[in-house]
C-alpha positions in Angstrom: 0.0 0.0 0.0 1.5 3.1 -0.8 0.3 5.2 2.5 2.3 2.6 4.5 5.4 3.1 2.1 5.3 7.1 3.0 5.5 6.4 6.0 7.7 4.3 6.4 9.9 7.0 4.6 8.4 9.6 7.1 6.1 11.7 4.1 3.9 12.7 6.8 2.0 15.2 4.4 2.2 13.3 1.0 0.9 10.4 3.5 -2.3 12.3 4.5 -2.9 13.8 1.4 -3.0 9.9 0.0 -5.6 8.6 3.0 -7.9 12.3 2.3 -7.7 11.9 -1.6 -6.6 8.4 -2.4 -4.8 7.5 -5.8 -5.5 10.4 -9.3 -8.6 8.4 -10.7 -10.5 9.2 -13.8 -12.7 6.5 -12.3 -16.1 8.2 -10.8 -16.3 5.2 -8.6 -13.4 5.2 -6.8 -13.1 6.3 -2.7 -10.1 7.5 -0.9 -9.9 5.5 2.1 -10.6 8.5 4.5 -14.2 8.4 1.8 -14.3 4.8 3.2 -13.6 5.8 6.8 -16.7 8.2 6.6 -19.1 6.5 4.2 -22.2 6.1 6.0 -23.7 3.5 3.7 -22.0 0.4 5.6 -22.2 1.9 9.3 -25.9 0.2 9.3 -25.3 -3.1 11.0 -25.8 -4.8 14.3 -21.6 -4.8 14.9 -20.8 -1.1 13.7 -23.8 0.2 16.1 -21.9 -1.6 19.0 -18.5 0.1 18.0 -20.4 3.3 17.7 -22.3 3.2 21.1 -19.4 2.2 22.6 -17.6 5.2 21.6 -20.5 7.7 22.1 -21.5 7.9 19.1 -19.0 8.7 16.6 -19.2 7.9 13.5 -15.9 9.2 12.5 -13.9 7.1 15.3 -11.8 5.6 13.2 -10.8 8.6 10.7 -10.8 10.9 13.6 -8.0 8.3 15.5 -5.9 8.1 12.0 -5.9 11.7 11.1 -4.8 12.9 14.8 -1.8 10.0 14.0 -0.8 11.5 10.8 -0.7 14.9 12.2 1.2 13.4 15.4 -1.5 14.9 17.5 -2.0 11.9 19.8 0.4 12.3 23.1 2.6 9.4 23.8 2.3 7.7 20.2 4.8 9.5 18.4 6.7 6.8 17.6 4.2 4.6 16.7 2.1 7.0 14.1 2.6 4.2 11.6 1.4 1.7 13.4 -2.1 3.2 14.5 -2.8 4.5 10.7 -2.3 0.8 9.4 -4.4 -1.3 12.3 -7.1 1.6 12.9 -7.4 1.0 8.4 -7.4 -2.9 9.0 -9.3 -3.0 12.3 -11.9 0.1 12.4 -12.1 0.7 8.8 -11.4 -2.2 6.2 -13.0 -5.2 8.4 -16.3 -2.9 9.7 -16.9 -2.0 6.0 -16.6 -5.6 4.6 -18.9 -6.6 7.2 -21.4 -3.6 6.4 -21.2 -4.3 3.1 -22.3 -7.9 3.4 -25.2 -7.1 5.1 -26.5 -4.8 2.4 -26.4 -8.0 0.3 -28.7 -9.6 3.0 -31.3 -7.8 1.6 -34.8 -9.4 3.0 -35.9 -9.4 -0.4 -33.3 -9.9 -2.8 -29.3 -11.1 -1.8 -27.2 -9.3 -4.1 -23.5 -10.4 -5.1 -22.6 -6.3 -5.5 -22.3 -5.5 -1.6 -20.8 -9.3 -1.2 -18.0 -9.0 -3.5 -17.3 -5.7 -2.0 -16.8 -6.7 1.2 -14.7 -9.7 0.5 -12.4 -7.3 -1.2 -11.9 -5.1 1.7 -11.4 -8.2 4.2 -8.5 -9.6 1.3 -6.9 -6.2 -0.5 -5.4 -5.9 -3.9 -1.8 -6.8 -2.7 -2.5 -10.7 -2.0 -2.7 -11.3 -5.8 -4.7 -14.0 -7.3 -2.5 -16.7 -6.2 -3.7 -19.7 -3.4 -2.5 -18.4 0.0 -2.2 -15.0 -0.7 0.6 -12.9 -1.1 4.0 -15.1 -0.1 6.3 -12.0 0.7 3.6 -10.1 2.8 3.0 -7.2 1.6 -0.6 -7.8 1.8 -2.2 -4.8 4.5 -5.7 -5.9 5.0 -7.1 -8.2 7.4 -6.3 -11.2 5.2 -2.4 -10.0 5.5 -2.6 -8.8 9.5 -3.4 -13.0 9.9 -1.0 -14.2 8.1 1.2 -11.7 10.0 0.7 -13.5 13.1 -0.2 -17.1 12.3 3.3 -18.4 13.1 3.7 -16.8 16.6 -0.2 -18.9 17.8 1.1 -21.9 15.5 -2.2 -21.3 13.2 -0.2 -21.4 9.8 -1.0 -23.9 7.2 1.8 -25.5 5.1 1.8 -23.0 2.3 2.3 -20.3 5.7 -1.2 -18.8 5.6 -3.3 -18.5 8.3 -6.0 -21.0 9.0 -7.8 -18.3 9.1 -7.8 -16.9 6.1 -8.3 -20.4 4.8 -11.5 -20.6 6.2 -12.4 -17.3 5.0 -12.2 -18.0 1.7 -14.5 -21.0 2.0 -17.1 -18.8 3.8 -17.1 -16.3 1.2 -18.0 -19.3 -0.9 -20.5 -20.5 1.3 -22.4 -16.9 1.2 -22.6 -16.6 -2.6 -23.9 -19.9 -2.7 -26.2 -18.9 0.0 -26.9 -15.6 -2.2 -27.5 -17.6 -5.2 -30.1 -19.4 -3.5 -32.1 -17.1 -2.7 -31.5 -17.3 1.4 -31.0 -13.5 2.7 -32.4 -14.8 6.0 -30.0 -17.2 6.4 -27.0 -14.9 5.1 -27.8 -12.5 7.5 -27.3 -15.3 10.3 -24.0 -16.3 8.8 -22.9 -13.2 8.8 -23.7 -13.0 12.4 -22.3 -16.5 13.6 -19.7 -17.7 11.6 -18.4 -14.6 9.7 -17.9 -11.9 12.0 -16.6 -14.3 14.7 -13.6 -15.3 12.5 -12.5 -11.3 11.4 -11.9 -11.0 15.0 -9.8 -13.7 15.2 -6.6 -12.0 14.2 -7.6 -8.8 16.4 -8.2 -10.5 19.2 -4.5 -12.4 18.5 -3.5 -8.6 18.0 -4.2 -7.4 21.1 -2.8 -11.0 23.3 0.4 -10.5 21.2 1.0 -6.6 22.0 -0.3 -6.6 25.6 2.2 -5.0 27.7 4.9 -4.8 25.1 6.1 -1.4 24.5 7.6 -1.8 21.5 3.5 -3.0 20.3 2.3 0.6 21.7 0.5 1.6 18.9 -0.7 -1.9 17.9 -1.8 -2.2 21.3 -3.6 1.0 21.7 -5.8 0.3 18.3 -6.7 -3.4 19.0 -8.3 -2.0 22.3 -10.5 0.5 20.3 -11.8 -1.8 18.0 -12.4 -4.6 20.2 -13.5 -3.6 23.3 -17.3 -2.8 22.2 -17.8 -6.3 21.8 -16.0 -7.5 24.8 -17.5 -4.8 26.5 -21.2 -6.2 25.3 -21.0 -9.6 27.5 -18.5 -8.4 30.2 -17.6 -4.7 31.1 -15.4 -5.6 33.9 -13.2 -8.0 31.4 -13.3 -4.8 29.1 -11.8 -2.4 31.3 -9.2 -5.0 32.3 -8.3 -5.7 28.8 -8.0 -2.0 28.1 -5.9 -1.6 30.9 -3.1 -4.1 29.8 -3.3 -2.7 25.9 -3.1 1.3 26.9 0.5 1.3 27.4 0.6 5.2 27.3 -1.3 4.4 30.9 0.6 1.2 31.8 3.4 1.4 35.0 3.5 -2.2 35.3 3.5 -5.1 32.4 4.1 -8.2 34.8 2.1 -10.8 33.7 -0.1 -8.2 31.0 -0.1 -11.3 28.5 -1.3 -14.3 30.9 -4.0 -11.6 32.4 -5.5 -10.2 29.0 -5.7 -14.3 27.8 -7.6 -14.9 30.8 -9.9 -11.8 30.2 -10.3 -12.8 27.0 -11.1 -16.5 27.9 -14.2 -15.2 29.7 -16.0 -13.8 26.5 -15.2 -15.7 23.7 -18.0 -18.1 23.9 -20.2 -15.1 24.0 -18.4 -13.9 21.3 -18.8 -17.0 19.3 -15.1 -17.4 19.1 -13.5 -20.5 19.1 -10.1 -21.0 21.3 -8.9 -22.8 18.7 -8.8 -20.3 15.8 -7.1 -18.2 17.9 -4.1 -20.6 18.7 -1.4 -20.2 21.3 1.3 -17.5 21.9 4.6 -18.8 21.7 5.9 -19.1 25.8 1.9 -19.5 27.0 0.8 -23.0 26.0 0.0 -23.1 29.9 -2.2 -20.3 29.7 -3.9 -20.7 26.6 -7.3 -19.7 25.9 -8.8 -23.1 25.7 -7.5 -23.8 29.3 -10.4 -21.8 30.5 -12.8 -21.6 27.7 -12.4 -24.7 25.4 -16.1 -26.6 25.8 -15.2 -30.2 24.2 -19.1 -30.9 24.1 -19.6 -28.2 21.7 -16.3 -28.1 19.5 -17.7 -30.1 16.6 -21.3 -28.2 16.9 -20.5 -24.5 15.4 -22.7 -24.7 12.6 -25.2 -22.6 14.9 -28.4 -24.2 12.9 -26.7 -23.5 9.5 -25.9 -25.7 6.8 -22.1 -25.2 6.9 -20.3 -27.2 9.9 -16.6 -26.7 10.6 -13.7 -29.5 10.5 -10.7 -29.2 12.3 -8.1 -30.3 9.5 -4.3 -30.8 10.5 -2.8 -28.8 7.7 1.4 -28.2 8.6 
């Protein structure tokens, strides 16, 4: 992407200028992501109105959080502007959108493929190419590329070295257009709701396990909170304020133990969240404290399908 390559080269204005204006276009259709940020047409679903209450309101969260980065307007996180642009694009904008999006194809009378496609483009980006697995040198910046990112330290790689993840996300992008193409808006809305959206927060919950209380993570740290503590928040406030307590490092004195105690906060909500310990994986150094330690329900492991069609197998891919 080239707003991560100026700054990486520390083009603070051209970099802004890029996220407000986006790439010279004689296309009509295109948006510059800061368009995206603030387009109102996907901030309509049942996830985006959680985000939004939890953050009183605002619908410009996201692009108000990467436009005080760019201008190096948010105290503590100057070293970490980059950082905070890129996850608040893959975490508040890019995966929000997608899901939006996918619910305007749920349409109660008509499923479309327009809204569908459209959100499986923002969850994948143009950088992973057309290739199986994606992208193989990385440079891939949406949520498809922030799994692969950190499928290797929660030992949740396939063989090719993508992200089970992201496998899985292909197949249920599948499984909606055939949904689509059978005329089932009801039932796309529920997968949206109970297989979809738990997997994109998958790598934002590994995200925030991976960065708690490391300082060199700061601005990682500080985003994952943002986006994810509406939904953590929705089944267990007290867990919330924990969690956010562990990942605001500008706030932080003490990081003893910040991993083990934001696992074990996390552990508490997944269920809720419709998250299985298992996509998530564990950190490297905390196969003692994993996730499924305290959340992992054997009895319903092989029983995700929720009362849709599409079931889930755990296949040993290394």
């Amino acid at each position: 992407m080239k707003l991560n390559v100026l700054m990486e080269e520390g083009a603070w204005d051209a970099a802004t200028s890029y996220y407000e204006h986006g790439h010279p276009s004689y296309d009509y259709d295109t948006q510059s992501l800061r368009s995206l940020a603030k387009d109102a047409s996907w901030m309509d679903s049942p996830h985006y109105n959680t985000f939004r209450l939890y953050h009183q309101d605002q619908d410009s969260f996201a692009d108000t959080t990467i436009m005080a980065a760019l201008a190096d307007e948010l105290e503590y996180f100057t070293d970490y502007r980059r950082d905070i642009v890129l996850r608040s694009l893959q975490s508040m904008v890019l995966m929000p959108a997608a899901i939006g999006y996918m619910y305007l194809s749920a349409n109660d009378n008509d499923c479309t493929y327009m809204h569908w496609d459209r959100g499986a483009a923002l969850l994948i980006g143009s950088l992973e190419g057309t290739q199986w697995g994606g992208d193989d040198r990385f440079n891939g910046v949406s949520l498809y590329g922030f799994a692969k990112e950190l499928c290797d330290d929660f030992d949740v790689c396939t063989s090719s070295g993508d992200s089970e993840i992201n496998t899985r996300l292909i197949q249920y992008l599948k499984n909606g257009e055939d949904l689509i193409s059978g005329g089932s808006c009801s039932n796309l809305k529920r997968f949206i709701e109970v297989k979809l959206f738990p997997l994109v927060l998958v790598p934002l919950i590994q995200g925030a396990i991976i960065s708690a209380g490391d300082v060199s993570l700061s601005g990682q740290s500080f985003v994952m909170a943002q986006a994810l503590l509406p939904y953590v928040a929705t089944f267990d406030e007290n867990s919330a304020k924990v969690i956010e307590s562990y990942l605001d490092l500008s706030r932080l004195a003490d990081t003893t133990n910040a991993t083990e105690i934001v696992i074990g906060e996390f552990a508490k909500v997944l269920g809720d969240m419709k998250v299985n310990c298992l996509d998530v994986g564990a950190l490297d150094g905390q196969q003692n404290s994993g996730l499924c330690e305290f959340s992992y329900d054997s009895e319903k492991a092989t029983d995700l399908s929720d009362g849709l069609y599409i079931t889930r197998t755990y296949v040993e891919d290394r």
